[in-house]
C-alpha positions in Angstrom: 0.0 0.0 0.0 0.9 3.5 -0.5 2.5 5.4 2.4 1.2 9.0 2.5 -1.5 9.9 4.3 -3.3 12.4 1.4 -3.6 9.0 -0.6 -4.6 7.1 2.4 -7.1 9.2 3.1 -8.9 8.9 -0.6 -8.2 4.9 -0.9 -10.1 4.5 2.6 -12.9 7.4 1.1 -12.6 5.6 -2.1 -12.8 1.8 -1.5 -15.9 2.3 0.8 -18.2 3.6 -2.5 -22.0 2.6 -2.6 -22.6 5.3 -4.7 -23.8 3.3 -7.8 -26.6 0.5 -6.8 -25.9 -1.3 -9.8 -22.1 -1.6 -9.8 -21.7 -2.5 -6.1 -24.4 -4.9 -6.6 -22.4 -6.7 -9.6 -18.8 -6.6 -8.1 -20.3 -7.7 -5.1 -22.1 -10.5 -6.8 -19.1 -11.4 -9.0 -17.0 -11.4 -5.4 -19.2 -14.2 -4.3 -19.9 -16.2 -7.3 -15.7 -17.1 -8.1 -14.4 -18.7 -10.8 -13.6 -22.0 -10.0 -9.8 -21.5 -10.6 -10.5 -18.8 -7.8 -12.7 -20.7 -5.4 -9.9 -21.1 -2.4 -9.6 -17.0 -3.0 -10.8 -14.4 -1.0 -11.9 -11.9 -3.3 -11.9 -7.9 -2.6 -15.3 -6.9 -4.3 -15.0 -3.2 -3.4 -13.8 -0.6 -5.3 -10.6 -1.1 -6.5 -7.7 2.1 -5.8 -4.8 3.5 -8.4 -1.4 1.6 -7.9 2.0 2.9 -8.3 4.8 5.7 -8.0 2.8 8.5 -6.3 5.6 10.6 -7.8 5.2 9.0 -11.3 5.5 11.2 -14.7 3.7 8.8 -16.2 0.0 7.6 -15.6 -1.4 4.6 -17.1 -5.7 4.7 -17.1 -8.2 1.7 -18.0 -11.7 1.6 -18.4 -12.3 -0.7 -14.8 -11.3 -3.1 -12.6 -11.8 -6.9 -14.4 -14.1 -8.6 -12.7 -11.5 -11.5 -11.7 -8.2 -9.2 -11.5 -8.5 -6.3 -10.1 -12.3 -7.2 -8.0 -10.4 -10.5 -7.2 -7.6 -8.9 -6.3 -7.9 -5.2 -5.0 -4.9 -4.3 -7.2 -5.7 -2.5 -10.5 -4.4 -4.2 -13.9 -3.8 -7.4 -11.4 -4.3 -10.9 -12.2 -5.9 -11.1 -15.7 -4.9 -11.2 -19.4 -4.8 -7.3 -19.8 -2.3 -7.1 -16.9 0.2 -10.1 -18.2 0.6 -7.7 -21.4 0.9 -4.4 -19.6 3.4 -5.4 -17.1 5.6 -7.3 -19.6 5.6 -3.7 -21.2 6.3 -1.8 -18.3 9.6 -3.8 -17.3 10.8 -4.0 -20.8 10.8 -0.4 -20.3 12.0 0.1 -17.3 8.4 1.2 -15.4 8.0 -1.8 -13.2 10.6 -4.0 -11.4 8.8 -7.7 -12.6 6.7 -8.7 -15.5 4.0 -10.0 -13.6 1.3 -8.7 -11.7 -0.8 -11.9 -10.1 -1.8 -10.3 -6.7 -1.9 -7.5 -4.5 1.3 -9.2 -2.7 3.1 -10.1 -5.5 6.3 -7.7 -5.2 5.2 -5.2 -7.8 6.5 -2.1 -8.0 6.3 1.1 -10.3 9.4 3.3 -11.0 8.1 7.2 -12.3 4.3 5.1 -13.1 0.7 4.9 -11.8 -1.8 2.8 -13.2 -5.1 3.7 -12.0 -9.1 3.2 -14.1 -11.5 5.4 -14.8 -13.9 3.5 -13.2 -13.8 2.1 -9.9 -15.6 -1.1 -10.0 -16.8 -3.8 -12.3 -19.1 -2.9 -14.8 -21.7 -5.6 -16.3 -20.1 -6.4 -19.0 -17.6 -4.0 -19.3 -20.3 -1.5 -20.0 -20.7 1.7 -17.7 -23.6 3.6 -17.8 -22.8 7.6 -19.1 -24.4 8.2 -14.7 -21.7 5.5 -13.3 -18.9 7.1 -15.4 -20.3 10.8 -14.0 -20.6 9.4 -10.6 -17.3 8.0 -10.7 -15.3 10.6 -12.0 -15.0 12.7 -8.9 -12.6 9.7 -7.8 -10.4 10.1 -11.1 -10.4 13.8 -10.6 -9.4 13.9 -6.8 -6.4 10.7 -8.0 -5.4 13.1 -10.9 -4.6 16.4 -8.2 -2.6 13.8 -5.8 -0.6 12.7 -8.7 1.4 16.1 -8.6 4.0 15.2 -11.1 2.7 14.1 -14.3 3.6 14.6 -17.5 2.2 11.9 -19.8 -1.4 10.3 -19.9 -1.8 6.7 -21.9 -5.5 6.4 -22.2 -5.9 2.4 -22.7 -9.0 2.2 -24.7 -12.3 4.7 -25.8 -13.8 5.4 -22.4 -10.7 6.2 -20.5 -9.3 8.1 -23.3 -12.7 10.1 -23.1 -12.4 10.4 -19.3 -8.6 12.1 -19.5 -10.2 14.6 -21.6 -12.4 15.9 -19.7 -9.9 16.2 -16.8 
């Protein structure tokens, strides 16, 4: 976890969301009914916080959490297909000290990068409604003033790309 107290105090704000019926009610639902290659797992099922270099130039954003990574996990871009890619990029290039990112345990670390969603939790099939992604904004807005130091946005994907322009 992230040791300063300005970002403690937004993951703990963050992480205890209700705001949107129908996300909490699908990330909670997802949390209960594992995969069975997860069954043994605890899962997180709450909103699921930015992960990285709190000093980082460079932020990474995604559309959500996947609904058996990061909602499995409580780590962003954790545990699924979309994280196996993006890590192996980020050590190639120096941004991240292993090429995996399995679980919120795991070792991982960022050098100069953040990796964080526009969304906070799970959508239905990856599908936000325009009031979730309104709702959940004010998240992504108060992440974006903590990260002091940036210099370079990569928007993975339509939504998130959308989202970074509006900051």
């Amino acid at each position: 976890m992230i040791n300063d107290n300005r970002f403690k105090s937004f993951y703990s704000d963050m992480i205890t969301c209700t705001r949107c019926t129908r996300l909490v009610s699908f990330r909670e639902k997802i949390a209960t009914e594992k995969r069975k290659q997860y069954i043994n797992e605890e899962y997180w099922g709450k909103p699921v916080p930015g992960y990285g270099d709190i000093n980082a130039k460079i932020l990474f954003v995604g559309l959500a959490p996947a609904a058996h990574g990061g909602n499995r996990t409580g780590r962003v871009f954790t545990g699924d297909k979309s994280a196996d890619f993006l890590m192996k990029c980020m050590h190639y290039t120096g941004l991240a000290n292993q090429k995996n990112s399995d679980y919120r345990d795991d070792g991982l670390k960022l050098k100069n990068a953040y990796m964080t969603a526009m969304l906070k939790c799970v959508p239905p099939g990856d599908k936000p409604t325009a009031g979730e992604l309104k709702t959940c904004f004010s998240y992504f807005n108060k992440e974006m003033e903590l990260l002091k130091n940036l210099k370079t946005i990569v928007a993975l994907g339509k939504i998130a790309f959308d989202g970074t322009l509006k900051y």
